[in-house]
Backbone as CSV, one residue per row, in Angstrom:
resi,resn,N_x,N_y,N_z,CA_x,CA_y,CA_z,C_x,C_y,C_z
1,UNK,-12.304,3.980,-10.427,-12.964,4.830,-9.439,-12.559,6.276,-9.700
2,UNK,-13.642,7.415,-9.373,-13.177,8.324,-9.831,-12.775,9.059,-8.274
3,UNK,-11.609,9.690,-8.502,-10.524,10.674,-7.642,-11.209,11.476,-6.616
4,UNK,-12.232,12.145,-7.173,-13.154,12.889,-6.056,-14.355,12.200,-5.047
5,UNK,-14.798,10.486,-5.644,-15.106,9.358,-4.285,-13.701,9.028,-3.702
6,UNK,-12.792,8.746,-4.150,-11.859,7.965,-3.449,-11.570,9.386,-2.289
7,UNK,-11.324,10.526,-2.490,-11.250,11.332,-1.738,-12.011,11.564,-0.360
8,UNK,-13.253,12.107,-1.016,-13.959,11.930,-0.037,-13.766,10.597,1.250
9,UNK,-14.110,9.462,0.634,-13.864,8.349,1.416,-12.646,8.131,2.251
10,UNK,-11.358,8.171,1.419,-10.036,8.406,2.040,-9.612,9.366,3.317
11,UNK,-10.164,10.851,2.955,-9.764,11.795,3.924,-10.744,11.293,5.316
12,UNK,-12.081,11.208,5.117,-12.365,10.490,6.213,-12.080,9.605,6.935
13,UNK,-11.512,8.506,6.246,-11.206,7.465,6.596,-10.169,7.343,7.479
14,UNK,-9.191,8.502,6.774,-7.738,8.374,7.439,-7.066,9.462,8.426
15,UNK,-8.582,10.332,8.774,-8.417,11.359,9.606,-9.446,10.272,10.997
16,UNK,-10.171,9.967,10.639,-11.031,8.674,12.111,-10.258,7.847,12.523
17,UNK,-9.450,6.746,11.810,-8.268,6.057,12.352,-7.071,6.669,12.918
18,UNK,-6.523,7.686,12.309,-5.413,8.754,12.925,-5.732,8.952,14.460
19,UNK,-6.848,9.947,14.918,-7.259,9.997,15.647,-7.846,8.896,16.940
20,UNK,-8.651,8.314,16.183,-9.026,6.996,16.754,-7.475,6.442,17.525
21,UNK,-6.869,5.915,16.975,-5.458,5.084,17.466,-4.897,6.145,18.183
22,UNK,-4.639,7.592,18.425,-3.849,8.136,19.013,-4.677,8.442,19.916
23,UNK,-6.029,8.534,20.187,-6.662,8.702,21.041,-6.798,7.294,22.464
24,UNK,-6.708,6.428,21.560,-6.741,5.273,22.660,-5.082,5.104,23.007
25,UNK,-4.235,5.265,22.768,-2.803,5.319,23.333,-2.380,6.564,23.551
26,UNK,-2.746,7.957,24.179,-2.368,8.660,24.599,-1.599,9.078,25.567
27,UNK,-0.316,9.627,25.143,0.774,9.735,25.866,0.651,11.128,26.803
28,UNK,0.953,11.171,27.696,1.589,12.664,28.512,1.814,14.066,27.707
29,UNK,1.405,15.116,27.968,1.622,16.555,27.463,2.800,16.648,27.722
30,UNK,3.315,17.019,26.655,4.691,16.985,26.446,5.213,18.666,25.542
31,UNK,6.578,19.085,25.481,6.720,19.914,24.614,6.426,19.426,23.339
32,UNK,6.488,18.123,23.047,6.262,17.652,21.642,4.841,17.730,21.564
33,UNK,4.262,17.937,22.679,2.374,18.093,22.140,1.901,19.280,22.061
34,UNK,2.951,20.547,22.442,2.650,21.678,22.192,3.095,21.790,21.158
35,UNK,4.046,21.427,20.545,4.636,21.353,18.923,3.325,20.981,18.079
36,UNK,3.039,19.719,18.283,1.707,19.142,17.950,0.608,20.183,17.305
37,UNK,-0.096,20.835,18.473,-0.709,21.630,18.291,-0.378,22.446,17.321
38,UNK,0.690,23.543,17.384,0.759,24.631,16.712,0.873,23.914,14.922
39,UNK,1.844,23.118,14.834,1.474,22.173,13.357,0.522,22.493,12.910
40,UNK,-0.673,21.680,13.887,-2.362,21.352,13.804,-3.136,22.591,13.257
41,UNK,-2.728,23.741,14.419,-3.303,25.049,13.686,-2.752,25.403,12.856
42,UNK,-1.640,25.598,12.550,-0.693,26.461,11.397,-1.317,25.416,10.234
43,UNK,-1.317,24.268,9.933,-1.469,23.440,8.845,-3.023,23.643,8.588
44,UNK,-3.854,24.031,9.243,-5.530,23.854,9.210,-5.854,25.042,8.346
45,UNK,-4.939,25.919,9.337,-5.483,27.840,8.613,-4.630,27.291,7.033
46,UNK,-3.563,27.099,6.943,-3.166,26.920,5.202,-3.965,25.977,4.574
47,UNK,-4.962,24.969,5.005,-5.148,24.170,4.219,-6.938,25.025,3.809
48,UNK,-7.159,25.514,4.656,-8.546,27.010,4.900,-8.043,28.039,3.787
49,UNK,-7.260,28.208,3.616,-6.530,29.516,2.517,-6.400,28.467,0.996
50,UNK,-6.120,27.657,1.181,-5.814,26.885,-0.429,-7.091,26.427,-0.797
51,UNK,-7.889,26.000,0.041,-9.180,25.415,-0.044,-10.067,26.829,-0.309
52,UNK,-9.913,28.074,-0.086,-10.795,29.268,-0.384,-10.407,29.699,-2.025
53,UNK,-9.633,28.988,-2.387,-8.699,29.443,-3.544,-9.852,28.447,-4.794
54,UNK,-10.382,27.678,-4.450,-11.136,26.488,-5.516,-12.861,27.308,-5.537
55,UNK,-12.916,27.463,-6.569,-14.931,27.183,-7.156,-15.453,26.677,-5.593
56,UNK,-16.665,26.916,-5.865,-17.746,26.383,-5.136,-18.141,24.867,-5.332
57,UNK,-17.945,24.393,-6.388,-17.938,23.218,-7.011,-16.462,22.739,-7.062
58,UNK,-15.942,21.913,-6.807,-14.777,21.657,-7.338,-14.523,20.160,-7.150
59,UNK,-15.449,19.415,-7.501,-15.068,17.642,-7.199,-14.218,17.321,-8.531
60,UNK,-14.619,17.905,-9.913,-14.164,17.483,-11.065,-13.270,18.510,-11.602
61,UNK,-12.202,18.273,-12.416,-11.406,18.932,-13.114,-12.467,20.258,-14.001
62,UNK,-13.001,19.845,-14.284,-13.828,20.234,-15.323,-15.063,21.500,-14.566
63,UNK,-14.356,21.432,-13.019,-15.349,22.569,-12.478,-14.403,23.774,-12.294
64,UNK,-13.460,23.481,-12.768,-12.055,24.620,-12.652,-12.307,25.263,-13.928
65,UNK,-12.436,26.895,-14.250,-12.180,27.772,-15.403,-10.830,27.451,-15.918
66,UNK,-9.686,27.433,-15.139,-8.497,27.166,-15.609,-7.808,25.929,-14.562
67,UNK,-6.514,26.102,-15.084,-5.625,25.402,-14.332,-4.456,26.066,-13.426
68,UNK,-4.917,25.653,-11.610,-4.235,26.484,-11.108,-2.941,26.319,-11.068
69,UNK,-1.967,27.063,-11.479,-0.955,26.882,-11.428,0.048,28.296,-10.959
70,UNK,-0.736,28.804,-9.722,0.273,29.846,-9.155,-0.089,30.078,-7.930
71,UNK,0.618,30.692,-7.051,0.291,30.932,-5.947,0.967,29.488,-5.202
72,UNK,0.601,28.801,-4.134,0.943,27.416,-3.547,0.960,26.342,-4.692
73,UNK,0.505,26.369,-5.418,0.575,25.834,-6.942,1.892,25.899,-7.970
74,UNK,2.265,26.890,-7.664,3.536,26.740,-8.369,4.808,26.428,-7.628
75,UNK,4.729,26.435,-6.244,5.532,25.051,-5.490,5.385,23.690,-5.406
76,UNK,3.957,23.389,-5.210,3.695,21.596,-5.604,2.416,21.559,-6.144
77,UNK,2.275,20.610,-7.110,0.885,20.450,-7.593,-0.448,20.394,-6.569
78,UNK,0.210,19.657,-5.447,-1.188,19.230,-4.403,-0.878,19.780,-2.876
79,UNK,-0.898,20.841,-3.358,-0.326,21.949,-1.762,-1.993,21.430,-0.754
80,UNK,-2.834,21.877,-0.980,-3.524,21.328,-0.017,-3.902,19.778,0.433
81,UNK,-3.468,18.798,-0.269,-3.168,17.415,0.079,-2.169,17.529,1.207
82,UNK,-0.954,18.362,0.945,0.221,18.466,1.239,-0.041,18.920,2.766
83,UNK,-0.939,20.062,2.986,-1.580,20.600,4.576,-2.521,19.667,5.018
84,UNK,-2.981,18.978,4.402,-3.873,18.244,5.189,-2.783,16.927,5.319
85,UNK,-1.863,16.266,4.822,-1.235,15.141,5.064,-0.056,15.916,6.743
86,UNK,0.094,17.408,6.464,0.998,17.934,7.494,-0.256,17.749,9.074
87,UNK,-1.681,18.161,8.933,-2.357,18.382,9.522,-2.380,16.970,9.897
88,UNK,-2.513,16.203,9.343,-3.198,14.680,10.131,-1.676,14.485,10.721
89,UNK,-0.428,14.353,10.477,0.454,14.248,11.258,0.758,14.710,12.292
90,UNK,0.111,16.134,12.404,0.512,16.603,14.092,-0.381,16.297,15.002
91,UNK,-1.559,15.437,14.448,-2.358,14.617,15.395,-1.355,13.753,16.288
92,UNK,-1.202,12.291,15.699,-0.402,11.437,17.062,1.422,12.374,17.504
93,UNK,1.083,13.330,17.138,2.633,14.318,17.627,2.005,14.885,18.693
94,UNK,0.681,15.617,18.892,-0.225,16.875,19.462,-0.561,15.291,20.451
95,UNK,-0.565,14.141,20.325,-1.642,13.534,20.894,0.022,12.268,21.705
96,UNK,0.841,12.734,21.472,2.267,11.727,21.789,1.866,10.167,21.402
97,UNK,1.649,10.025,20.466,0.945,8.562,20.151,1.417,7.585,19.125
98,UNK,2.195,6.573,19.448,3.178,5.839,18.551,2.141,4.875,17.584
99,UNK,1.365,4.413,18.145,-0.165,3.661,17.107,-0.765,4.900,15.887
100,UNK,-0.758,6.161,16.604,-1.259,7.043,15.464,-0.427,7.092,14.491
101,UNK,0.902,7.653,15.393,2.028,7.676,13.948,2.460,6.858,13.321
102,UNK,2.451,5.657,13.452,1.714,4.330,12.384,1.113,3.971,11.827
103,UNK,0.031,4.858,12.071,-1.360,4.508,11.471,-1.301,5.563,10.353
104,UNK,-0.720,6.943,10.630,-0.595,7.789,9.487,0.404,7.187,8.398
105,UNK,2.013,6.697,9.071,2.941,6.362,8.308,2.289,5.424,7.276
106,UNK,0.956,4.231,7.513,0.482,3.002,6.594,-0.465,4.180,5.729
107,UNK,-0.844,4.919,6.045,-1.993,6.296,5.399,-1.253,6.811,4.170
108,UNK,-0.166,6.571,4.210,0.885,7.080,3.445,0.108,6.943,2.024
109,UNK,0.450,5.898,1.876,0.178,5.100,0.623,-1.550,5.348,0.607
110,UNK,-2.604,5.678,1.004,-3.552,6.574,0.213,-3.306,7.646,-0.397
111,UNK,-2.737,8.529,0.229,-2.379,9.669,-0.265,-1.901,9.810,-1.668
112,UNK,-0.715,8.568,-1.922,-0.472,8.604,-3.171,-1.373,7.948,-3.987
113,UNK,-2.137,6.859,-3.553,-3.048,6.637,-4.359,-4.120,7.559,-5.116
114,UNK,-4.539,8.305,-4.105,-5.503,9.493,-4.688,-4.468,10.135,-5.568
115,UNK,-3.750,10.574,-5.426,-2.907,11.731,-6.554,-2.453,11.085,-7.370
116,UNK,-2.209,9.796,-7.543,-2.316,9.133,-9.163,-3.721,9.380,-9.858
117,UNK,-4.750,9.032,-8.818,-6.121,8.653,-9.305,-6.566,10.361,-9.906
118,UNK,-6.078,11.133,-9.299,-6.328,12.146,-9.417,-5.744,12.854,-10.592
119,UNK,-4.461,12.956,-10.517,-3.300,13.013,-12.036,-3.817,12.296,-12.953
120,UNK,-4.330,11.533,-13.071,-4.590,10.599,-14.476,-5.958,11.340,-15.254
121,UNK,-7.204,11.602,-14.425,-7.957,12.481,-14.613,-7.716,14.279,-14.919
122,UNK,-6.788,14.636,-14.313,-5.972,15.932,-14.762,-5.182,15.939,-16.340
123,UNK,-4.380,14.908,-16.212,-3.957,14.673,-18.021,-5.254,14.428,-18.841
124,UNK,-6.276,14.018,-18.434,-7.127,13.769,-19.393,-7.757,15.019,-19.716
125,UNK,-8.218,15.653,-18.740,-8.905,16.908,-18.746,-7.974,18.451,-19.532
126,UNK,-6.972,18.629,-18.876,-5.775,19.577,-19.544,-4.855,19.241,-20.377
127,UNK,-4.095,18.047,-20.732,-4.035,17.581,-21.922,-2.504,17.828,-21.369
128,UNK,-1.686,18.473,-22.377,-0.244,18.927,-22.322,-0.180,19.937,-21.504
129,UNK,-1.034,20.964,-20.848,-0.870,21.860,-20.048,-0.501,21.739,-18.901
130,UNK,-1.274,20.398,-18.040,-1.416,19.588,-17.253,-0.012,18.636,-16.693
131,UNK,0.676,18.180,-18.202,2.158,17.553,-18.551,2.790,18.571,-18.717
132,UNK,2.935,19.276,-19.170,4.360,20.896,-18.817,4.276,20.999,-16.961
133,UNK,3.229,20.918,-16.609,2.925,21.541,-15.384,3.501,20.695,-14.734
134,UNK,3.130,19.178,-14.526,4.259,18.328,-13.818,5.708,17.933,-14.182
135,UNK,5.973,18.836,-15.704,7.335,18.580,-15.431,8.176,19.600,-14.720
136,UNK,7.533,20.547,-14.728,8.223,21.609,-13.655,7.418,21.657,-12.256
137,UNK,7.218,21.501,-12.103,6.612,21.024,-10.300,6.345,19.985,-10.087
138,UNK,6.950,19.847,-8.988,6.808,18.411,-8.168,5.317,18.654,-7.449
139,UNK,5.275,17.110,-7.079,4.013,16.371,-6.360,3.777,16.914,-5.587
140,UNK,4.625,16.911,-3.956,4.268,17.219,-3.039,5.061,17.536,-2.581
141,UNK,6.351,17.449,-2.022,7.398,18.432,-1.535,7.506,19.142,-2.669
142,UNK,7.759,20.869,-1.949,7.777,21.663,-2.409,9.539,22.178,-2.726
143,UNK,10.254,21.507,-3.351,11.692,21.776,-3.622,11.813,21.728,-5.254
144,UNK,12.243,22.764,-5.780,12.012,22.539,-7.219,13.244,21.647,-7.782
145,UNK,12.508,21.120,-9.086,13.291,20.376,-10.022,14.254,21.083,-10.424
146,UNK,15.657,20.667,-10.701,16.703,21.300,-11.518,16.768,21.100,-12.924
């Protein structure tokens, strides 16, 4: 399957269930749901700024002139995976909801699925540029390699 269906399908998928489950077990406004919130916005506007940063086109490797590798890019390969995985989390936080934050914690494991599916198509496309690039930046936390 190629990286940019599984995407599509995935982010939907796992932003309707997130929601969905924290919406039907909704807890009390809490300081933790004002925490919630600000996450929600702070993570939306960064994931709006990394996402203005790509082509008009950008499902395939191959719609990129180059390879980005600066800016939020040269802290983790998948900085906007990274805001949108922060963004769907301050849902059942914003929403006090122990089914959501379960439902994200099992979400987990898409996430990495796409960024294999996705990496494997990146080595193919950039070659060794692509492999230098992940050996000095990590995936998704942004803490560099020693």
């Amino acid at each position: 399957m190629k990286s940019y269906v599984f995407r599509k399908v995935f982010i939907l998928l796992s932003y309707t269930v997130i929601t969905i489950l924290s919406l039907l077990s909704l807890g009390g406004f809490t300081v933790l749901s004002l925490i919630g919130v600000v996450i929600f916005v702070i993570s939306a506007v960064v994931a709006a700024k990394i996402h203005s940063m790509f082509p008009d086109r950008h499902d395939r490797p191959e719609d990129f002139k180059e390879l980005i590798t600066d800016g939020p890019y040269a802290y983790c390969r998948h900085p906007f995976y990274l805001s949108l995985m922060v963004n769907q989390l301050s849902i059942p936080i914003m929403l006090t909801s122990w089914p959501g934050l379960l439902a994200y914690m099992v979400l987990l494991f898409g996430w990495y699925v796409l960024i294999r599916l996705e990496e494997k198509e990146l080595i193919e496309y950039w070659g060794d540029s692509y492999l230098e690039y992940m050996r000095k930046v990590p995936a998704i936390l942004p803490f560099r390699r020693k």
